[in-house]
C-alpha positions as CSV (number, residue, x, y, z in Angstrom):
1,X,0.0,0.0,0.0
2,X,2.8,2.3,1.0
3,X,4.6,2.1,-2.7
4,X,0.8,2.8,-4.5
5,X,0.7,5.9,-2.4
6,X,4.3,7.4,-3.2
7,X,3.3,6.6,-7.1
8,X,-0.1,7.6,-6.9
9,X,1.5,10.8,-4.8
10,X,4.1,11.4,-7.4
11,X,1.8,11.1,-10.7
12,X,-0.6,13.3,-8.9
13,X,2.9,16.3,-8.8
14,X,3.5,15.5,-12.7
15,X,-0.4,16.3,-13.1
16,X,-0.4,19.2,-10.6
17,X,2.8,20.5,-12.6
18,X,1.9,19.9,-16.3
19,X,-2.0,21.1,-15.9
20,X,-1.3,24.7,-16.2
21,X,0.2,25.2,-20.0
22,X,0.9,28.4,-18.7
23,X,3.0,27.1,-15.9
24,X,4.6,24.1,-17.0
25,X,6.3,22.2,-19.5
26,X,5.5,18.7,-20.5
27,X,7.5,15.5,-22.6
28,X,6.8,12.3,-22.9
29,X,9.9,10.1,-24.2
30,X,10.6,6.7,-23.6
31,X,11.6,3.8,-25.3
32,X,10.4,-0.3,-26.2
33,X,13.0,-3.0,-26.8
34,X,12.7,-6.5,-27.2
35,X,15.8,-8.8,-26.2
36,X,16.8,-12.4,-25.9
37,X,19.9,-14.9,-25.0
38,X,20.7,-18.3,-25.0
39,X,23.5,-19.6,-23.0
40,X,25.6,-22.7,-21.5
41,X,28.0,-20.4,-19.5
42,X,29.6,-24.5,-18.1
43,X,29.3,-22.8,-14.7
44,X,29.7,-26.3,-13.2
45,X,31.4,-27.1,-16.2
46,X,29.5,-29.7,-16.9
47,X,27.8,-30.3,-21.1
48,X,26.1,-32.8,-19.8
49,X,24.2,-31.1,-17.2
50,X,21.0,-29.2,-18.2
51,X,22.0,-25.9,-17.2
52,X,21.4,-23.9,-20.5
53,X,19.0,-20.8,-20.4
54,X,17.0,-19.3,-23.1
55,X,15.7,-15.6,-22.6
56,X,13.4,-13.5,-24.6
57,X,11.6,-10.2,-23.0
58,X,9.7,-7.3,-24.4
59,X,9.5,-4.3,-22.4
60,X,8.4,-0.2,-22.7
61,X,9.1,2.5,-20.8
62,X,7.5,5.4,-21.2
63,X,8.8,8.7,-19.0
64,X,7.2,11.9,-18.3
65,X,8.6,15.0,-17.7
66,X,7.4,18.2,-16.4
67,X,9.2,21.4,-15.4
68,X,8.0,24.6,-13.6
69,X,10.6,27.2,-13.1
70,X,12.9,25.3,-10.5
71,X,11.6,22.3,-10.0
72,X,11.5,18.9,-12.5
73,X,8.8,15.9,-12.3
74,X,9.5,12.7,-13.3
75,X,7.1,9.8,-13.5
76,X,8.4,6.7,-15.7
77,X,6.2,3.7,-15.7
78,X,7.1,0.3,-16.9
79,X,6.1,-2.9,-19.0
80,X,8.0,-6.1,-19.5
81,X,6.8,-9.9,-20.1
82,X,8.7,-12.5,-21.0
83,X,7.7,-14.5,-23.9
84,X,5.7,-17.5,-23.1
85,X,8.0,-20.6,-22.7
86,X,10.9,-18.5,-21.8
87,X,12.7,-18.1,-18.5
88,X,11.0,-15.6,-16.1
89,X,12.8,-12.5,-16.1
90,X,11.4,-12.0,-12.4
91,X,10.7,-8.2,-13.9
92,X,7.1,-7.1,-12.7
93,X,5.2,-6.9,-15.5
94,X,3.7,-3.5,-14.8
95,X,5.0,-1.4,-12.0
96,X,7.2,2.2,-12.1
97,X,11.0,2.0,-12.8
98,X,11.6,5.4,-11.9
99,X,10.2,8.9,-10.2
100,X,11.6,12.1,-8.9
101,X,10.7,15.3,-7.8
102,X,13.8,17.7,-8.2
103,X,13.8,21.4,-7.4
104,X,16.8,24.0,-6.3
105,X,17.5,24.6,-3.0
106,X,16.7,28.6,-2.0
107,X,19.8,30.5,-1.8
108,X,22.1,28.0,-3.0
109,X,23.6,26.4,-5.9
110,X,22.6,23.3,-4.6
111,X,19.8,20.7,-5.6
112,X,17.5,18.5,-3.7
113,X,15.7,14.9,-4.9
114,X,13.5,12.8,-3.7
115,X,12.3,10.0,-5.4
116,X,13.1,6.1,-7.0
117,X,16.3,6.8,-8.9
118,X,19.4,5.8,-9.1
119,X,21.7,6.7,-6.5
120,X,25.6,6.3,-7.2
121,X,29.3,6.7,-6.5
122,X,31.2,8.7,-8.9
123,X,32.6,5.2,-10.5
124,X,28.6,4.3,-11.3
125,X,29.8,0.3,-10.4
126,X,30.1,0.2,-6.7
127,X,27.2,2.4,-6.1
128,X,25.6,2.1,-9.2
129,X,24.0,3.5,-12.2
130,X,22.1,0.3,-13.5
131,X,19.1,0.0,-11.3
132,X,20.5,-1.7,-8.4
133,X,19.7,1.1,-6.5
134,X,17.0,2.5,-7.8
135,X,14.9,2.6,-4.9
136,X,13.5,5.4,-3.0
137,X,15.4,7.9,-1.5
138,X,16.4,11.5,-0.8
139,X,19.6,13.4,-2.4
140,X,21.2,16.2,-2.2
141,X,23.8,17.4,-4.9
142,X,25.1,20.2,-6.8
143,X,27.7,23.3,-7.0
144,X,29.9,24.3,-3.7
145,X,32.6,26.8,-5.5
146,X,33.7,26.7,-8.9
147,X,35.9,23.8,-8.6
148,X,34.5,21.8,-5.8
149,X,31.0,19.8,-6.1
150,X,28.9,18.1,-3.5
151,X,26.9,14.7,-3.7
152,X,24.9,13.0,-0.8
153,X,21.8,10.4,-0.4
154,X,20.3,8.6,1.3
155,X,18.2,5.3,0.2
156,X,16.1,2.8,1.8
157,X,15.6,-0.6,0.0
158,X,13.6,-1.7,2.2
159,X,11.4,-0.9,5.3
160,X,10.5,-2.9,8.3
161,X,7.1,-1.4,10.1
162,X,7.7,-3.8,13.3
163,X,9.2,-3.1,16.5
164,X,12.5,-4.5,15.2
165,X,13.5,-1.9,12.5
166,X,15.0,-3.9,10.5
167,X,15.4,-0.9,7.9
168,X,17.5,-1.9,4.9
169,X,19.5,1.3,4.2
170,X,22.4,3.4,2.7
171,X,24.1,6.5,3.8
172,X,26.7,8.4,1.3
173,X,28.5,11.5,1.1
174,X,30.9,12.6,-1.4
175,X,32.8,16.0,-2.5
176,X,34.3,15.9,-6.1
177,X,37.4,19.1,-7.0
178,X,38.3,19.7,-10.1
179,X,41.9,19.9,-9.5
180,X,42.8,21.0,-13.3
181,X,40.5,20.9,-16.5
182,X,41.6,17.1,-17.0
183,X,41.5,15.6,-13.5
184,X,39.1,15.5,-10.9
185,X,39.5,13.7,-8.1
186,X,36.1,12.9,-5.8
187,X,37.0,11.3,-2.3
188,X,33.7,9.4,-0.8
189,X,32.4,7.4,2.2
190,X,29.4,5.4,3.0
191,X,27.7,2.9,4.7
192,X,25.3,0.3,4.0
193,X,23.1,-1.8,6.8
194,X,20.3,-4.3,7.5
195,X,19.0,-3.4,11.3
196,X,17.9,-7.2,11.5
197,X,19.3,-8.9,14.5
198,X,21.4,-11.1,12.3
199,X,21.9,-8.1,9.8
200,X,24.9,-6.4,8.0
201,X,26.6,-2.9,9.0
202,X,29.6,-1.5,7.4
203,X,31.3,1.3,5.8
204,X,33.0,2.3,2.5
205,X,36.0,4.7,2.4
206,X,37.1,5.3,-1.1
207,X,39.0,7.7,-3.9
208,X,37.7,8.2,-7.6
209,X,40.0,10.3,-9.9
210,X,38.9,11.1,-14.0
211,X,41.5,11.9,-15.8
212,X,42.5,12.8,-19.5
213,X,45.7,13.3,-21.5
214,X,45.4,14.1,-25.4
215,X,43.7,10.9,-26.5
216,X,44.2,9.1,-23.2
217,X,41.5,8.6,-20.6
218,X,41.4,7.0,-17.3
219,X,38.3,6.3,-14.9
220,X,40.1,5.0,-11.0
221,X,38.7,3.5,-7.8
222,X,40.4,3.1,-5.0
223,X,37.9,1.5,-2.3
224,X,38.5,0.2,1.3
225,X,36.0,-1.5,3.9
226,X,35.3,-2.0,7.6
227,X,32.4,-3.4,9.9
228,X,30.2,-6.6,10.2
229,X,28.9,-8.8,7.8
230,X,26.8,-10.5,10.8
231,X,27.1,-10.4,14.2
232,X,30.1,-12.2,15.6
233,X,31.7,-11.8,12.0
234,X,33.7,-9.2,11.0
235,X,33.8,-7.3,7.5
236,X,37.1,-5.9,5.8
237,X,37.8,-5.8,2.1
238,X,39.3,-3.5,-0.5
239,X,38.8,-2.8,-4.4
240,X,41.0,-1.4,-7.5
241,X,39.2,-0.9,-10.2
242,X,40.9,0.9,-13.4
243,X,39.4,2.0,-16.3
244,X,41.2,3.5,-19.4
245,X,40.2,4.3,-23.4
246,X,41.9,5.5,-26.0
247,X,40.0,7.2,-29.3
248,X,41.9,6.5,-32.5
249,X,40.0,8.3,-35.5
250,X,37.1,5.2,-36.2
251,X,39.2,3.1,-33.7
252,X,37.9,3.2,-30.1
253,X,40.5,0.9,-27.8
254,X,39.5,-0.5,-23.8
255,X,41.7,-1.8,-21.2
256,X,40.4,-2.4,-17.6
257,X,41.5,-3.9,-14.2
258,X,39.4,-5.3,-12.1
259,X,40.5,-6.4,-8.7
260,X,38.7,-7.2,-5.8
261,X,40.0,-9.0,-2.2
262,X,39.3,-12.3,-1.5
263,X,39.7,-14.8,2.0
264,X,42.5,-16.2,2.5
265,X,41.2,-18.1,5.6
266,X,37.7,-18.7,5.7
267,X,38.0,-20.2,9.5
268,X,38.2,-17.2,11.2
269,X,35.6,-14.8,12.4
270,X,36.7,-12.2,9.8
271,X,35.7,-11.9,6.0
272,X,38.0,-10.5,3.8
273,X,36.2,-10.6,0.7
274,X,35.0,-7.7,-0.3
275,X,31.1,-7.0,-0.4
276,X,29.3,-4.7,-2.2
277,X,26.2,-2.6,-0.7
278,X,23.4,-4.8,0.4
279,X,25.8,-8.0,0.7
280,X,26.5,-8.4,-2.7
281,X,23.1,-7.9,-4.0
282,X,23.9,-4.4,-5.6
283,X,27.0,-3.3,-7.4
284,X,27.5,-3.7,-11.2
285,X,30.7,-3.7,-12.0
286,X,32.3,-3.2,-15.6
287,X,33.0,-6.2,-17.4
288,X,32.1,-8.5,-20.5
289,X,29.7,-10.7,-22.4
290,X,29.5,-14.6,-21.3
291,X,29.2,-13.5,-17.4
292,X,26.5,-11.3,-17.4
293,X,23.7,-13.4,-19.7
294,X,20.7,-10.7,-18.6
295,X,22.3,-7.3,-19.3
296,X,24.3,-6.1,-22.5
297,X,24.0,-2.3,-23.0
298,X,27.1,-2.4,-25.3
299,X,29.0,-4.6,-27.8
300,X,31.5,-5.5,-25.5
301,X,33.3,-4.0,-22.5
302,X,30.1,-1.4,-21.7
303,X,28.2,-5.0,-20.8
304,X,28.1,-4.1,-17.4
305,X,27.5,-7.2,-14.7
306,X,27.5,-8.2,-11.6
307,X,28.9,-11.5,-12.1
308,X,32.4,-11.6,-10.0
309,X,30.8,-11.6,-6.7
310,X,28.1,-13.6,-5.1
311,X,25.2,-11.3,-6.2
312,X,21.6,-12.3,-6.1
313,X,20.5,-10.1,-9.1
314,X,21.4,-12.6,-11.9
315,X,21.8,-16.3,-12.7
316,X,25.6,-15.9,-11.6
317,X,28.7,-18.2,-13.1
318,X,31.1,-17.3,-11.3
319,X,29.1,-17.1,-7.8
320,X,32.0,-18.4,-6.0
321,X,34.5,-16.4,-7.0
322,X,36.8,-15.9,-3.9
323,X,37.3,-12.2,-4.6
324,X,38.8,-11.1,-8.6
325,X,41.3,-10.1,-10.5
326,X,39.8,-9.4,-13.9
327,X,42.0,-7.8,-16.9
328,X,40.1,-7.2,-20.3
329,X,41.3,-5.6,-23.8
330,X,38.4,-4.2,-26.0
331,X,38.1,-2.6,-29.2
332,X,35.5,-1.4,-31.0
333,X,35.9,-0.4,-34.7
334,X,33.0,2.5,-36.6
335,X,32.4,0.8,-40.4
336,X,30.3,3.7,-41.1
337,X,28.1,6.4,-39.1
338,X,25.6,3.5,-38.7
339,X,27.9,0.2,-38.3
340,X,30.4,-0.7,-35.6
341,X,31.9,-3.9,-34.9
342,X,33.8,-5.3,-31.6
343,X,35.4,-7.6,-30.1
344,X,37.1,-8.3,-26.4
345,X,39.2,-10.6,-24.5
346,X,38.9,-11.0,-20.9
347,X,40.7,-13.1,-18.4
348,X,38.8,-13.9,-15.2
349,X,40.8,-15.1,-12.1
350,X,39.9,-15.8,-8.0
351,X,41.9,-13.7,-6.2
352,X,42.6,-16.4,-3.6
353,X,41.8,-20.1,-3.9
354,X,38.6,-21.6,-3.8
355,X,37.7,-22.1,0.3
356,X,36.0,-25.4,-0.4
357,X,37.6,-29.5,0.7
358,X,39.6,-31.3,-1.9
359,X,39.1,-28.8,-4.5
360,X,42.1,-27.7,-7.4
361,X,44.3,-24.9,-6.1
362,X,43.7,-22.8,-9.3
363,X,42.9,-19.9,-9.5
364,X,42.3,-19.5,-13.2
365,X,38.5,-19.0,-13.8
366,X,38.3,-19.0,-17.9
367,X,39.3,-16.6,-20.5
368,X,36.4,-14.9,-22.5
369,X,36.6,-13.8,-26.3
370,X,33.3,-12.1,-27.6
371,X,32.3,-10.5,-30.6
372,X,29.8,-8.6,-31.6
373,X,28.1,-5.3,-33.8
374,X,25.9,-2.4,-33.1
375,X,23.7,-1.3,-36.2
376,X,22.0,2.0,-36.2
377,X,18.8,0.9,-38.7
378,X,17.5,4.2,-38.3
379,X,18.5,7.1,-36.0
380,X,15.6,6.4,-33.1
381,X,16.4,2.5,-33.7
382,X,19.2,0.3,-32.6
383,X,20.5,-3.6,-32.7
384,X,23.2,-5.0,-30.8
385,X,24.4,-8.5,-30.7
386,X,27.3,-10.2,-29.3
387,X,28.4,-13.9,-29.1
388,X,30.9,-14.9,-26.7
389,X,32.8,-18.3,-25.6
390,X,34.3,-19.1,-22.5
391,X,37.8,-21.2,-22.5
392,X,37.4,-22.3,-18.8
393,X,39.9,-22.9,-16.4
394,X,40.6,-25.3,-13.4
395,X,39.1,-22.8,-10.3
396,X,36.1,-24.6,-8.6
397,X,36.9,-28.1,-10.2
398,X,37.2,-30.5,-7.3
399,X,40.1,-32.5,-7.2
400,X,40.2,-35.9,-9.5
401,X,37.0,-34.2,-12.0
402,X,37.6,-34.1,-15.4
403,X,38.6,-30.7,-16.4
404,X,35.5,-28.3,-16.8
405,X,33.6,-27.7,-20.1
406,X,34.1,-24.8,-21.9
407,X,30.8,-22.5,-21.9
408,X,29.1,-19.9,-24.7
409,X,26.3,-17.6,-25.2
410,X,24.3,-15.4,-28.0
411,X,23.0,-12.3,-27.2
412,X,21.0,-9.8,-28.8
413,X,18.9,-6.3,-28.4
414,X,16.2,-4.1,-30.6
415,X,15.8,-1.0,-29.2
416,X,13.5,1.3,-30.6
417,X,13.5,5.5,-28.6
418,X,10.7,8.3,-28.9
């Protein structure tokens, strides 16, 4: 009842604010895709097991926009089923992705937002920029001097009415300064909790610099931990994550670093894996094709996923991972102003060996090759595909099993935007 009030409250603002012609300004935009997969990503690497997944979704997404003077409403509804005989999505098939109310703070360069959005750190992959944490919440952002920004939220995933609290929550704060006109560096802290009594509590302390020199840029993340992952166990981690391009004329050239801490000694009362907001169930961190079968935003290294950690937001792999270290090459190559064509390699290790008994001491995960195009058909309409195999390696094979099946998947996406 609570969510049908917020919408019902926040389509009642974009009416209140879009009645007047006089007032307001109104836009409907939007867009309606229809994707699908198939894959054997061999995450038990396995053939013979029936593990394959075939996908097919439609989905539209209309948004509506108003503006009076200051202040912005946003009310974006959406529609997704999944094709009959297909795997479930677990998408609602009608509910809203996405509402705001935005307006300028009095006697400030500042902004204020309320509303479902996204909510994010400046990397967009820890906190992130895909949904994960789209839920409602209340922001605070904008101008501090010329060269110095300000960016704070809080969200709530969830909300617990009882006596217990047991509020699902996140707290951030981050100032970004412009040190020069090609680097900015944005230091940030947070903290992320479940107030059940067997609940999660702990805190983020982390650097983001942007940089760019000539051709060069380079997107850095420097991210430290600290608290509990449960009561009696303690939670301390740390992440690197690098990202760098390089524009060539028609020739567009990726390299990124992933790496991520894992437990070396999963007996003690301590967890040094890291964990991303919400125990691993947000976070969507930069990577390639064959891991992520549900998501692919790009040809190749824009697929975004949340695949190297043990996150419940998609069928996952490499769920086991203990921690990462992730290196991937990507280029992507403009045929014309409507055709591009790409391709990747990525090489997907556990940062420490897998904690299970009488399992191989690798460490090697796979290595992933993908291919793939993105064809303009006409300028409001847009299809991407990508195929990818996985060459997998000896992490998570138990000792004396035959070495693991290699692993594929097809991919593809029509998007059409009004």
């Amino acid at each position: 009842m609570r969510k049908i009030l917020l919408t019902l409250f926040a389509m009642a603002l974009v009416v209140a604010f879009t009645a007047p012609a006089y007032a307001a300004d109104f836009k409907m935009t939007g867009l309606y895709q229809v994707r699908g997969s198939s894959n054997n990503v061999n995450a038990d690497g396995n053939d013979d097991a029936d593990d394959k997944d075939n996908y097919l979704e439609a989905l539209i997404r209309p948004r509506f926009t108003a503006k009076s003077g200051a202040v912005t409403a946003v009310w974006e509804p959406e529609f997704a089923r999944p094709h009959s005989g297909f795997k479930d999505s677990g998408r609602q098939g009608v509910g809203v992705n996405r509402w705001i109310i935005d307006f300028a703070i009095p006697g400030s360069a500042l902004r204020m937002q309320w509303g479902k959005n996204d909510y994010t750190s400046p990397d967009k992959e820890i906190y992130d920029g895909g949904g994960s944490h789209r839920y409602p919440g209340v922001g605070v952002y904008g101008k501090l001097s010329k060269n110095m920004s300000l960016s704070m939220f809080y969200a709530k995933k969830s909300e617990d009415a009882s006596e217990t609290n047991a509020d699902v929550e996140d707290y951030y704060a981050s100032v970004s300064i412009k040190v020069s006109p090609t680097l900015t560096i944005s230091p940030w802290a947070a903290n992320t909790r479940d107030g059940a009594d067997d609940g999660y509590n702990y805190s983020f302390l982390a650097l983001n610099a942007k940089g760019k020199v000539g051709i060069f840029s380079i997107d850095a993340s420097g991210v430290v931990q600290d608290g509990e992952l449960s009561p009696g166990m303690d939670q301390s981690g740390w992440a690197l994550l690098v990202r760098t391009s390089a524009s060539l004329g028609k020739l567009k050239l990726m390299g990124n670093l992933t790496m991520l801490s894992g437990d070396d000694d999963p007996n003690d009362n301590e967890s040094s894996e890291f964990a991303f907001p919400h125990n691993n169930t947000s976070g969507w961190l930069m990577g390639s094709h064959i891991m992520s079968s549900k998501r692919w935003d790009s040809i190749n290294n824009d697929l975004k996923n949340t695949t190297l950690v043990g996150n419940a937001r998609s069928k996952n792999p490499a769920h086991n991972f203990n921690g990462a270290v992730v290196v991937e090459g990507v280029g992507e190559y403009a045929l014309s102003k409507t055709l591009s064509l790409g391709g990747g390699v990525s090489i997907y290790n556990s940062a420490e060996s897998h904690p299970g008994a009488n399992m191989d001491t690798s460490k090697e995960f796979g290595t992933e090759i993908n291919a793939g195009f993105k064809w303009k058909i006409h300028p409001r309409t847009e299809l991407r595909a990508v195929g990818a195999v996985l060459l997998r390696g000896d992490y998570g094979r138990a000792q004396g099993d035959p070495e693991p099946d290699d692993g594929w998947a097809v991919s593809w996406r029509l998007r059409h935007s009004f």
